[in-house]
C-alpha positions, 0 to 999 in steps of 0.5 A: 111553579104553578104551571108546572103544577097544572102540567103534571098534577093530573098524572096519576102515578100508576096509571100513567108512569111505566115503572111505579107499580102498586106496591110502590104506589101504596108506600108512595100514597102513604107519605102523601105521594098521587101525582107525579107534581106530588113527587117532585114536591117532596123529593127531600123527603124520596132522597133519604127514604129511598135508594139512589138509583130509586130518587133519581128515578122518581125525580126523572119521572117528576121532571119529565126526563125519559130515556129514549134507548130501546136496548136489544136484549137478544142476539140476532139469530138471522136476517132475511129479505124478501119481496112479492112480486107479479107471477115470474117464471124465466131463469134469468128474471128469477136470477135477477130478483135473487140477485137484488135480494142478496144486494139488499141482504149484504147492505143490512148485513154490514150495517149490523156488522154481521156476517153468517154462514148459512144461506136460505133461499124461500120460494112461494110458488103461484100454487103458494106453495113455499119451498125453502133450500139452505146451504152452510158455508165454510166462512162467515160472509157478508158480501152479496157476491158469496149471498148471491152463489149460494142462493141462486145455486138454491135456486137453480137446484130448484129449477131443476126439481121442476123441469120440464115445468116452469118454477111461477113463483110470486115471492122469493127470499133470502136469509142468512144465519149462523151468525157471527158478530164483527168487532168495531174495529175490523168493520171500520178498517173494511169500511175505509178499504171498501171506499178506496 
C-alpha cells in the first residue's frame, strides 16, 4: 500500500487525468479527494455517490488502467498516395510511377475495405505548378488495375495539354473518393478467392 501511495500520490487529479475537469475536482476536493491515490482510498465512498459508469471510471483512473482504442468518429472521405521525386519527363517513366502509385493506393484500399469511384490524379510541375484531373467511374473499385486506367488516361490527357513541351513533374499523386464501404463478410470471401 505504501508504494502504491508513492506511485500515484503525486498526480494531481486535473492537472494530469484527461476526463476530471474543474467542476468534478471541486465536488472531488470537497469529500477529501487530490490525488488519484486519494481516489482509490475512498472509493466506497465514489461507489454510493456517483454513477456507475463514473465509479468505475474513477477507480480506472485510481489503478492505472487506460484504454488504448483511439475510436475514428468520421468517415473517410478519401485516400491518396503520393511521392517526390528527381525531375521526370518521359511517358513512360511518368506511366511507371503512376502505375506504382495505383499499387500502393488498392493495397491501402483493401486493407480499409474501401472501394471508390473517383480517381484523382495530382501533378507538381518542375515550375510547382500543381495540376489535378479527376475522372468518376461507373462502379466503385479497389483494384490497381481500374486505379491505374483512370489515372494514367489523366495522365496522358495531361501529356497531351503540353505537347510539344515535356510534362517535368516532380511529384505525382493519386487519390480515390466517393467511397463506398465494404462489409466484412464480402471482404473475407474476396480475400480467400484473391489467394487462390
Amino acid at each position: 500500500s505504501s508504494d502504491l501511495r508513492c506511485r500515484v500520490s503525486c498526480f494531481a487529479l486535473t492537472a494530469q487525468v484527461s476526463g476530471i475537469g474543474k467542476v468534478t475536482e471541486r465536488l472531488l476536493s470537497s469529500l477529501g479527494i487530490c490525488t488519484c491515490f486519494d481516489l482509490y482510498e475512498k472509493r466506497a465512498i465514489l461507489c454510493c455517490l456517483f454513477s456507475p459508469t463514473s465509479f468505475n471510471f474513477f477507480l480506472c483512473v485510481a489503478l492505472g488502467i487506460g484504454s488504448t482504442d483511439v475510436g475514428r468518429e468520421y468517415d473517410r472521405k478519401s485516400m491518396s498516395v503520393e511521392r517526390t521525386f528527381r525531375e521526370l519527363s518521359s511517358p513512360a517513366e511518368l506511366h511507371s510511377k503512376c502505375k506504382e502509385l495505383c499499387e500502393s493506393l488498392a493495397e491501402d484500399l483493401r486493407k480499409e475495405n474501401y472501394k471508390g469511384r473517383t480517381v484523382t490524379i495530382k501533378l507538381k510541375l518542375v515550375s510547382f505548378e500543381v495540376r489535378q484531373r479527376a475522372s468518376t467511374l461507373n462502379r466503385p473499385v479497389n483494384n490497381a488495375q481500374d486505379i491505374y486506367k483512370a489515372a494514367s488516361g489523366a495522365l496522358d490527357a495531361e501529356i497531351k495539354a503540353r505537347h510539344p513541351e515535356p510534362l517535368c513533374l516532380r511529384l505525382m499523386g493519386v487519390r480515390i473518393s466517393n467511397f463506398e464501404r465494404l462489409d466484412e463478410s464480402q471482404t473475407t470471401v474476396q480475400r480467400l478467392f484473391h489467394k487462390a
